[in-house]
N, C-alpha and C positions, 0 to 999 in steps of 0.2 A: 504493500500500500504506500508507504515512505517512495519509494522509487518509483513509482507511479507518481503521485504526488509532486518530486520533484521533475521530473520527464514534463508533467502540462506544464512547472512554472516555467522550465526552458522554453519551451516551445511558446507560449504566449510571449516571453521575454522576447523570441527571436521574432516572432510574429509584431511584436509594437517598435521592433528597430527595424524592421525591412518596412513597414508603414508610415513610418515617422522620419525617413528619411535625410530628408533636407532639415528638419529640426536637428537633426543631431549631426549634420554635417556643421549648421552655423555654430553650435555649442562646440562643437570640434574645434572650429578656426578662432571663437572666442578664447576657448584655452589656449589656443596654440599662440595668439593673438598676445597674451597676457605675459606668456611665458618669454616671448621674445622680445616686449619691450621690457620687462622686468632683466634678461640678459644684456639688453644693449643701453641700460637708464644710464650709466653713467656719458655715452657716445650721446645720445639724447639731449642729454643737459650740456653739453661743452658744446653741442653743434657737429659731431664728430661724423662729417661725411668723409669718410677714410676712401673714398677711391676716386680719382680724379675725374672718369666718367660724370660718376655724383657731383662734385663739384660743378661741371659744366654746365648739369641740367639744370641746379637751379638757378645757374645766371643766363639758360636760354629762358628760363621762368620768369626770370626778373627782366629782363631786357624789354618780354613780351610786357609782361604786366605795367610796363613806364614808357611805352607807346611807339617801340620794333614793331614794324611790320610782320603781319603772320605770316608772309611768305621769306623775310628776310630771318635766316639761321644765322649768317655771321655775327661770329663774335669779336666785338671791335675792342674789347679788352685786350684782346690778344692782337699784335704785329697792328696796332694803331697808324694809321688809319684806315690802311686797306681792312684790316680784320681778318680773323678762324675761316676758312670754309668749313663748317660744322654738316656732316652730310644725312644729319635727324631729322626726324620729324615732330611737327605741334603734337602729335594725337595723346604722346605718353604728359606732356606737359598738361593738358586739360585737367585731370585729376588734382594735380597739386596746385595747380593757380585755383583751383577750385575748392581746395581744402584753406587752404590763405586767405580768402576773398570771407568763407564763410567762419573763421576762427578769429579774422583780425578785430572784428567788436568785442571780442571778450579777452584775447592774450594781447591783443597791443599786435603791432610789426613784426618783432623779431621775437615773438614767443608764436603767435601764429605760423611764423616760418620753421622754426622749433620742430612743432607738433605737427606740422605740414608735414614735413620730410619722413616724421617718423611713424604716421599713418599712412601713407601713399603707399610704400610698400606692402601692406596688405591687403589691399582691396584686391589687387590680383591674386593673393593667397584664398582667397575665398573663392573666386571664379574657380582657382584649382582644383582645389576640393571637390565641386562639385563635378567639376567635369571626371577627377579621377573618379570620385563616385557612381557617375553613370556609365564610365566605362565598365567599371568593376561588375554593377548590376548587371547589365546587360552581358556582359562577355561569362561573368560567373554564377551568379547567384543575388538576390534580395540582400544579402546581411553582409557580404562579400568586403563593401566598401572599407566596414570597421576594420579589418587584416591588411587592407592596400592603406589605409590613415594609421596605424603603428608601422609600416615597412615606412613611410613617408617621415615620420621621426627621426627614421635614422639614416634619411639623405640628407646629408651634411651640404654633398655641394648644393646641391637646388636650395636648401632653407637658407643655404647664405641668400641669393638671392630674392628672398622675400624681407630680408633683416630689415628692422628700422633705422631709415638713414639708404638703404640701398636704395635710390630711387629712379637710376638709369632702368634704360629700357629693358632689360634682360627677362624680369620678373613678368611682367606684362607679356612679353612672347611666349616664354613656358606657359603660362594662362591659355592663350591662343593655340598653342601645340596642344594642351590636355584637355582642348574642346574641340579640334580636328580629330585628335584619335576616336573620344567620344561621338563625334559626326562619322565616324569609319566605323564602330562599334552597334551604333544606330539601326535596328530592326526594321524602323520606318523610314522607306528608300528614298523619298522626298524631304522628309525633314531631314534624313541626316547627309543624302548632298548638299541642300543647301546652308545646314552647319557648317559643312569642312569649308564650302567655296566662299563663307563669309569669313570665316576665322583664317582661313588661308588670307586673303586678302585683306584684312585688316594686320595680321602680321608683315604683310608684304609693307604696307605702307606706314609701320615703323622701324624697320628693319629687315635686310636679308638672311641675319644670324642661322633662321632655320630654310633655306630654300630649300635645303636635299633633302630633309624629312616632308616638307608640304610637296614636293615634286615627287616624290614614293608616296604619296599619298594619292596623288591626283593618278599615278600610275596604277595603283590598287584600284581605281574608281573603272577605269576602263578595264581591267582583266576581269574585274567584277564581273560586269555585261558582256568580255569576251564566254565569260563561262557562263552567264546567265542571262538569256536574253530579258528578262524580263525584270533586268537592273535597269536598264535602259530609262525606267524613272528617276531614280539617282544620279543618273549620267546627265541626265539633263538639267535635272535642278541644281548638280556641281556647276555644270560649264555655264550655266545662265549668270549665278549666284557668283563667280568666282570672276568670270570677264567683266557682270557689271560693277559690283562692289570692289573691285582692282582700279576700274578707269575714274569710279567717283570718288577711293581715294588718293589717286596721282591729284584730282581737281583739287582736292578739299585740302592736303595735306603736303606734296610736292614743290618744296622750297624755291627757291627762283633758281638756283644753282643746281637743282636735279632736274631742271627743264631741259638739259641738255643729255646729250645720247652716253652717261656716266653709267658705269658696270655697278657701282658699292652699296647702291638705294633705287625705289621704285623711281624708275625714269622712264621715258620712251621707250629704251632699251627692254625690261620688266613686262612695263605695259602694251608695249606690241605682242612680246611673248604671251602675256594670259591673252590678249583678244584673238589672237591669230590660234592659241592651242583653245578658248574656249568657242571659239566656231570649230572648227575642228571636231570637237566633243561633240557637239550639239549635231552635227552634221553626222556622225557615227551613231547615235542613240535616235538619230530620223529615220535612218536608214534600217538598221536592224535586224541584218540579213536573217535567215532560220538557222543557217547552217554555222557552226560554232567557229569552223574552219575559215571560213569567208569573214566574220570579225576579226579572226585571229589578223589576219590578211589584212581587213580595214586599218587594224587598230596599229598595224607596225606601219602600215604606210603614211599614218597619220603621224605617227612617231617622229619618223626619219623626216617629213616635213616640215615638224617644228625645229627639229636640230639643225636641218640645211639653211633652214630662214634664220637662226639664231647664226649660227656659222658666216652667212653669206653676209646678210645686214649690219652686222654688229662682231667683227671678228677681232677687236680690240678687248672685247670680253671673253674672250676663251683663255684665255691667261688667268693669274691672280687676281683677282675683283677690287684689291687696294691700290694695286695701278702703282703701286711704287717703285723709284728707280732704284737700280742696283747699288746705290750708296747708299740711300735711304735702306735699302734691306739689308747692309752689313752696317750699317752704322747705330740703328734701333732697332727696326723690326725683330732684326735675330735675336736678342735680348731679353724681348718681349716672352715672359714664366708662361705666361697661357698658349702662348703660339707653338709652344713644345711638343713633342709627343709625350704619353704618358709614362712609358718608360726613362726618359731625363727628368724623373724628378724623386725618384729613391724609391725604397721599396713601402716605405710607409703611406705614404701621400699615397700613392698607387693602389695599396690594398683596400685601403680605406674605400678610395674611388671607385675601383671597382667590383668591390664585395654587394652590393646591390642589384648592380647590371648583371654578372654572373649568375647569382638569385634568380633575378627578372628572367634569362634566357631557359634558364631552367623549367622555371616557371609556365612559361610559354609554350617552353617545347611538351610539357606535361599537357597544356591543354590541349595544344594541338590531336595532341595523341586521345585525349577525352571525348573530342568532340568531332571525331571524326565520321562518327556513323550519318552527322547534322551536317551537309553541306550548304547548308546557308548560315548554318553558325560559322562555319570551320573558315568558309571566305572570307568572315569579318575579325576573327580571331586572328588570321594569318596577314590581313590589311593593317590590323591593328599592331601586332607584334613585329615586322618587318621595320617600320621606323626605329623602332631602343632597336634594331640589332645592328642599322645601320649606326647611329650614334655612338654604339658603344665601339665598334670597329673602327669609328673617325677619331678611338682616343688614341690610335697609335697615332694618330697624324697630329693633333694638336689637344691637349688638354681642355682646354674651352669649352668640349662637348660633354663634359664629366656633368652637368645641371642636366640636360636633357637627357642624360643617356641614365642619371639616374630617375627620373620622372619618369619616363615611360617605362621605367623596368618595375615603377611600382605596381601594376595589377599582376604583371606577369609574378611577382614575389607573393602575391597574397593566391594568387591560383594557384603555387606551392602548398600553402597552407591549405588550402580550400578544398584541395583535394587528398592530402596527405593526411590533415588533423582526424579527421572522424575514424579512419583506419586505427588509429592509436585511442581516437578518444571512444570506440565502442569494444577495445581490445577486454579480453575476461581479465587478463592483469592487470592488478593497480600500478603495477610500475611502471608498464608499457604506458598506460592513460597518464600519469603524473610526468614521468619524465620523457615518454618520447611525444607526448602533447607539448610541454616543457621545451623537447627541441626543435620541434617541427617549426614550432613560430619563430622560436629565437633564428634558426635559419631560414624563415620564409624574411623576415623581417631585416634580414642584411645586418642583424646586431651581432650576430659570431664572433664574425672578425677583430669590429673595434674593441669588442671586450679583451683576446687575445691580447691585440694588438696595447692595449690599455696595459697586461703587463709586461710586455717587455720593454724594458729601458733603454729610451733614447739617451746617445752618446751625449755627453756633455757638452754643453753649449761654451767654447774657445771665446775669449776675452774680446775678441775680435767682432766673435757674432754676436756677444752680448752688448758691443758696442752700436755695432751696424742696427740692430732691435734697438737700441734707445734714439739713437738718431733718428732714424725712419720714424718712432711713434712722434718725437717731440718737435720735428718738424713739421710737422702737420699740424699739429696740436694750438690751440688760441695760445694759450700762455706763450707757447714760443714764438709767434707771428704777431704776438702784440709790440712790443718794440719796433719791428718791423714797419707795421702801421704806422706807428706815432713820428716816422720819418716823411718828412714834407713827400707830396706826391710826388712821383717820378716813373719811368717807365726801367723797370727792372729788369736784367737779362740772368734767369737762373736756369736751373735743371726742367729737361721739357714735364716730368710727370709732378714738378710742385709746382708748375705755372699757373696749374686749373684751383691748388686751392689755396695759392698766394692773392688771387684775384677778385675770390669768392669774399675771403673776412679781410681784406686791406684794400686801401684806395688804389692801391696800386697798381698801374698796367703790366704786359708781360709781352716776351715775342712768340713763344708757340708753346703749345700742348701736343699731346702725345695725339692726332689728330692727323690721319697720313693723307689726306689731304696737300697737307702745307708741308710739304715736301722741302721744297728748298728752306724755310724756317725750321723745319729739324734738322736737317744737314746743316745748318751752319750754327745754329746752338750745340751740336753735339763735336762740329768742329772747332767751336772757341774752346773748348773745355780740354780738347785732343792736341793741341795743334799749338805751333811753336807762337809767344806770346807777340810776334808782330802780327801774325795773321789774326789774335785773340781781337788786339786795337782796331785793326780795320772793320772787321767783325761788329763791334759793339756802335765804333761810330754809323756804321751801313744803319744800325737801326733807332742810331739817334737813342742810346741809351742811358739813364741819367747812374744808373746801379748798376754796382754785381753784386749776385748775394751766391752763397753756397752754405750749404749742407754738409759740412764735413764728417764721413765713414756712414752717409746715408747709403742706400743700395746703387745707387748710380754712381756712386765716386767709384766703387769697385771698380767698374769698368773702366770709366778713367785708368787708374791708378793700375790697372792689369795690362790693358793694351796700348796707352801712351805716359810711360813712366818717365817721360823727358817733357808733357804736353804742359798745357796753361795752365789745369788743376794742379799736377803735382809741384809744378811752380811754385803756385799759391798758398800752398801748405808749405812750403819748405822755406817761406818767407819771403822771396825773392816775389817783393813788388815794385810792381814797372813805377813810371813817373804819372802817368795817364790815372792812377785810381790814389784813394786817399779811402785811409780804413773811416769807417762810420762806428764810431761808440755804442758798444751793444752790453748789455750786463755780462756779468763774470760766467754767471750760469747760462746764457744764451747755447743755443745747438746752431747758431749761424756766425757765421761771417760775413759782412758785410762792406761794400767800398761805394764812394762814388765817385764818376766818373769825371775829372777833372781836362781832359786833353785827349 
């Protein structure tokens, strides 16, 4: 009777959470919500937008808000007068000039900009949710969600992404990616083409970060209707949904500088490619041959068409999409942590990263195998899990895809559980039920690892690195960049990734940020700092600079001091000052050095 008894409370229990759904998704995000600005209060209160990205956005924020043109993105803090080519879009800035506008009656300016920053980053965390959420239902089961939101805990890299203070665009795409899958996932052939083709295209037009996962996407959409004629509703409402919401947001949102035929943001370029592949689509899902084989036929001819128009039209985008010259890629870009593969960056970092996606393919691969007898599940299953495998494959190529590769590995990790826990938790042993229920989640859930990992002891941190780690934090930081301030305006020439948040809390102008755009203003900030001290002077005077500030044993002096150990920085440190600069009085405890420029 007891065991009966408690069997209905489960059962009701699981029955009022597969109903109550979206309730318990928003209490999900409230906690999760709580948790994170409770980790990042002290970043909060100081202002503490730690990545230069963040920085930029809220002085495209602020720019707009004090009467910049919505199509003009440059930023004329940087290389005055010309200005940034900034190659963003307004659509991520809407949320936070909108959280400002409605905060500033009650915290004042700069406490509304405060709590700006540090709420913006979640509102995309709630889209998330739910979209992982409806993957999960759909792909696995009613209650499913709850197993893919604890595997979600323990993606480190994606939740950075949602932190308060991260307010770049990143977070906002993952959203949009975990509503395409969900639009792939999607039972109902119309709503959920027209899900991917809006969410595709609203990602397009703040970013091309995800294009290979939304283009495997829109791939899946046609193999769909190659193998089912009778997708041919989906196919439609994709290509309808995806060409028109592409071209209205190039109108709405397409800066004056992406009007032109540029590889790195929705342009002509982008927006020829959705209209010309979404007639294309549309033209395949009209036609509809019977026969599977004559789709097949269609759908590669239509293929090879879009690639030879992309090819033919636009063959200055088949390259690298940042379009940068070969100085500029041995002089920054190579340097740049995230552009690495996964492997350059030790075995720690690595396991961590990809103890989830491992999970996830696991995971996937389990279901695939489940639901195999369901050919119309099995299509959507396989649409769905094809994006994390690509992601997680593009981490040998550069790290950067370790957020997305762990987001989408999150249902794949709970269809681990989903299907493995009941095996263990209807076993007649209680030990099998206690502990290998016990393991199943802890491995559906990508925690294994870090716990492992948790004990073994990292090598100790060399005086060096504990130096480079104070520098990095305190340059950034107000307390150190307030003296800085309190120096008459002037246009500063320092290191390009503290330009963005020297500009942000000081009056002060800068010549570039880390922005490969502005090609030649990297190459010649990173050649002052390299290069023998006559070329430093001519240098500073080309941009009319009143400063020099440095960072001394911040993460960019390395390089310096690695590959030009003869160059201006190492100069600078070793005291050998030209006639041209004159120290500027900074306190004892400052993490800068500072001059100005006399001649």
């Amino acid at each position: 009777m007891e065991q009966s008894k408690a069997g209905d409370w489960e059962a009701r229990a699981l029955d009022w959470l597969g109903r109550n759904w979206k309730l318990v998704t928003f209490l999900v995000w409230l906690g999760f919500s709580i948790w994170f600005i409770a980790d990042k209060w002290q970043q909060i209160r100081w202002f503490g937008l730690g990545d230069t990205d963040d920085n930029m956005r809220i002085m495209q924020v602020r720019a707009w808000m004090h009467g910049q043109g919505w199509y003009d993105l440059r930023n004329y803090r940087l290389n005055p007068p010309f200005g940034a080519n900034i190659h963003w879009s307004r659509l991520v800035d809407l949320p936070i000039a909108g959280l400002i506008f409605g905060l500033r009656p009650f915290l004042g300016g700069a406490g509304a900009e405060r709590w700006a920053v540090a709420i913006a980053p979640l509102l995309p965390y709630l889209v998330l949710l739910f979209a992982l959420a409806l993957t999960a239902r759909r792909l696995l089961g009613h209650t499913a969600y709850l197993i893919a939101f604890l595997a979600l805990f323990f993606a480190g890299s994606t939740n950075g992404m949602f932190m308060p203070e991260r307010i770049d665009h990143h977070g906002w795409q993952l959203a949009l990616l975990a509503i395409s899958i969900a639009g792939i996932a999607d039972p109902k052939k119309v709503r959920g083409g027209f899900t991917l083709g809006l969410s595709s295209a609203l990602s397009l037009a703040i970013g091309l970060e995800m294009i290979i996962y939304l283009a495997l996407a829109g791939v899946a959409m046609v193999l769909f209707w190659v193998d089912d004629r009778e997708e041919r509703a989906r196919l439609l409402a994709y290509a309808v949904s995806l060409s028109g919401a592409t071209a209205l947001g190039f109108l709405v949102f397409a800066s004056n500088d992406n009007w032109g035929a540029v590889c790195d943001a929705l342009s002509p370029v982008w927006l020829s490619d959705a209209l010309v592949g979404g007639a294309l689509m549309f033209g395949l899902a009209w036609l509809s041959p019977l026969d599977w084989k004559r789709r097949l036929l269609l759908a590669i001819g239509a293929g090879a068409a879009i690639a030879g128009w992309h090819a033919l039209m636009f063959p200055h985008c088949l390259q690298r999409l940042e379009g940068v010259s070969p100085e500029v890629e041995q002089l920054w870009l190579s340097h740049v942590k995230e552009a690495r593969p996964i492997y350059r960056h030790g075995w720690r970092i690595a396991t961590l990263i990809l103890a989830l996606p491992i999970t996830g393919l696991i995971g996937w691969g389990l279901t695939i195998w489940m639901r195999r007898s369901d050919r119309e599940l099995l299509r959507r299953v396989i649409g769905a899990a094809v994006p994390g495998l690509a992601a997680t494959a593009l981490l040998l190529w550069q790290t950067r895809t370790g957020p997305a590769s762990q987001m989408m590995a999150v249902v794949g990790a709970a269809a681990f559980a989903w299907f493995l826990l009941p095996r263990a938790w209807h076993s007649s042993s209680p030990i099998t039920r206690v502990l290998g229920g016990a393991l199943v989640v802890i491995c559906a859930a990508g925690a294994i690892v870090p716990m492992v990992v948790g004990y073994i002891p990292e090598a100790k941190a060399s005086a060096r690195d504990k130096a480079i780690g104070k520098a990095n934090r305190l340059c950034g930081s107000m307390w150190g960049l307030r003296p800085i301030a309190l120096q008459p305006k002037g246009r500063v020439f320092t290191f390009i990734d503290l330009s963005p948040r020297l500009i942000t809390v000081t009056h002060h102008d800068a010549v570039a940020g880390p922005y490969h755009r502005n090609g030649q203003q990297i190459a010649d900030v990173m050649n002052f700092w390299r290069g023998p001290e006559a070329q430093a002077h001519r240098i500073v005077q080309k941009y009319r600079s009143d400063y020099v500030l440095s960072c001394p044993n911040s993460s960019t002096t390395t390089i310096f001091a690695a590959e030009a150990p003869k160059g201006f920085y190492v100069q600078l440190q070793q005291g050998k000052l030209p006639a041209w600069l004159k120290p500027v009085p900074l306190p004892k405890d400052s993490p800068f050095r500072m001059w100005r420029v006399v001649g």
